[in-house]
N, C-alpha and C positions, 0 to 999 in steps of 0.2 A: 702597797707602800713598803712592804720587807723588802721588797725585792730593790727597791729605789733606794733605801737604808742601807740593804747590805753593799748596793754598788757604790755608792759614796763612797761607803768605811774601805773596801777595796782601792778606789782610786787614790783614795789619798795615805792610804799604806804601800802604793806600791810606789817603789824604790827609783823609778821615772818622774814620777809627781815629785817627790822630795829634791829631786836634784836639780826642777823647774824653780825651786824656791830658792835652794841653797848657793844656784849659778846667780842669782841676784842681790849673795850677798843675807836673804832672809832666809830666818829657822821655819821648816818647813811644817804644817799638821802635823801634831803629836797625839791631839786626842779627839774623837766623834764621838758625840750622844747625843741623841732625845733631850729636847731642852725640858728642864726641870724647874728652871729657874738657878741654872750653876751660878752664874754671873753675878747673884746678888747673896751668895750662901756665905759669908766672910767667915764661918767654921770652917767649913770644908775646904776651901779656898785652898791650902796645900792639897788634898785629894787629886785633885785635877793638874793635867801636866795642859801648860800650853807653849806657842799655840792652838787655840781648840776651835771646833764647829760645831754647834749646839744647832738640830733643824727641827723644825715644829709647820704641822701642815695643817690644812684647813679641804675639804674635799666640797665641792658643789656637785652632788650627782646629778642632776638634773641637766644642767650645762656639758658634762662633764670632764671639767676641769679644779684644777688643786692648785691652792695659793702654797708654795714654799714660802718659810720664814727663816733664813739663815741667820744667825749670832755666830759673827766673826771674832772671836776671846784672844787678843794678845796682853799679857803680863807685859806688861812696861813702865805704865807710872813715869814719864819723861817728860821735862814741858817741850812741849813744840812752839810756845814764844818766839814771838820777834827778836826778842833780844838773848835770845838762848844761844850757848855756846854750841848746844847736843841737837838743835833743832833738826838736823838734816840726818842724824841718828834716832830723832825719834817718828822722825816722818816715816822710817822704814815701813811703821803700820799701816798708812794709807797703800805702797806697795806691796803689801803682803795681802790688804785687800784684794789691789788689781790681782793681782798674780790667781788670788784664790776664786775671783768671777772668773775667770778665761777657765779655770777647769770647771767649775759647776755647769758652765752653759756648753762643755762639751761631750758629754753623756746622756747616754738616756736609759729608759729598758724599756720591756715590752710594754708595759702597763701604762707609761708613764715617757711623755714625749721631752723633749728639749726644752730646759729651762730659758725662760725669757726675762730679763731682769724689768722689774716692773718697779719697782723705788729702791731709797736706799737710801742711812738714815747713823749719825752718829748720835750714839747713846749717851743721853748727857743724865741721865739717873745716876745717881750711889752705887756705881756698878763696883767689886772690886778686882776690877781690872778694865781695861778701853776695849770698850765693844763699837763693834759697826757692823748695823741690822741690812743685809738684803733681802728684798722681796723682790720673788720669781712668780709667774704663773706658767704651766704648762698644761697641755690635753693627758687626762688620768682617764683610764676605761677599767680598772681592778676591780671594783664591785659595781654591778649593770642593778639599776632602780627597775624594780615591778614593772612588768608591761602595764598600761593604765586596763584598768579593769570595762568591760564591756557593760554598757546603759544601756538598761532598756525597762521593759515593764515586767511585771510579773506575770500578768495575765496572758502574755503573748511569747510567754516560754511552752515549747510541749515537752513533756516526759514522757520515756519511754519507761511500760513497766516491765515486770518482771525479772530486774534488774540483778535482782539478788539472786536468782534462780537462774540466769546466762552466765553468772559468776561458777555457779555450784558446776553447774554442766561442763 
């Protein structure tokens, strides 16, 4: 999962990405972390530049596959009402959504195959700021689970001895 980490923080640092955001008009990724729960920290809340990508994963080795949990964090606070004057300035958010799926699902690494968007969810908590949660699954092979161990009896094991003594020689 570093390796999926550090390639995010790349994409969305690099200076192509930002200009995908910015020819639309929206402020491009400004910060990536491990979600900690930023979104709901209302101390820290200046700490953090947005907007931000908070991702949080889940691994099923067995399957092996990884649920991504993306927290998409835009600073806005704007009503998007019907009867709002700004609506169509605050709607920028759901576009900076779109904008930021079409890059997630176009990367991968070795470990870790093509994100496939599997839901997707506006944050209606005490957030202090407008969050909207995507959930991805893709194929993760980074840590390989235990071959399953070999049944059988005890009494129908042979030992060879001297074992210690082919060691010495």
């Amino acid at each position: 999962m570093k390796d999926f980490y550090k390639k995010m923080v790349a994409v969305f640092n690099d200076e192509q990405t930002k200009e995908t955001y910015r020819s639309q008009g929206i402020l491009p990724v400004r910060f990536v972390d491990l979600y900690a729960g930023q979104d709901y920290d209302s101390q820290n809340y200046d700490a953090h530049l947005f907007p931000a990508v908070f991702v949080h994963w889940s691994v099923d080795h067995t399957s092996q596959t990884a649920t991504m949990t993306i927290r998409l964090c835009y600073e806005q606070l704007r009503d998007y009402s019907s009867v709002s004057s700004n609506a169509r300035e605050a709607l920028k958010f759901l576009d900076f959504v779109r904008i930021t799926n079409k890059i997630l699902v176009s990367f991968h690494t070795k470990n870790t195959g093509r994100l496939v968007l599997v839901g997707e969810e506006l944050a209606v908590d005490e957030t202090v700021v407008d969050v909207y949660i995507l959930t991805y699954n893709c194929r993760y092979q980074g840590m390989l689970t235990p071959k399953e161990y070999i049944k059988g009896e005890i009494e129908s094991l042979q030992l060879e001895t001297d074992l210690y003594q082919k060691l010495l020689d």
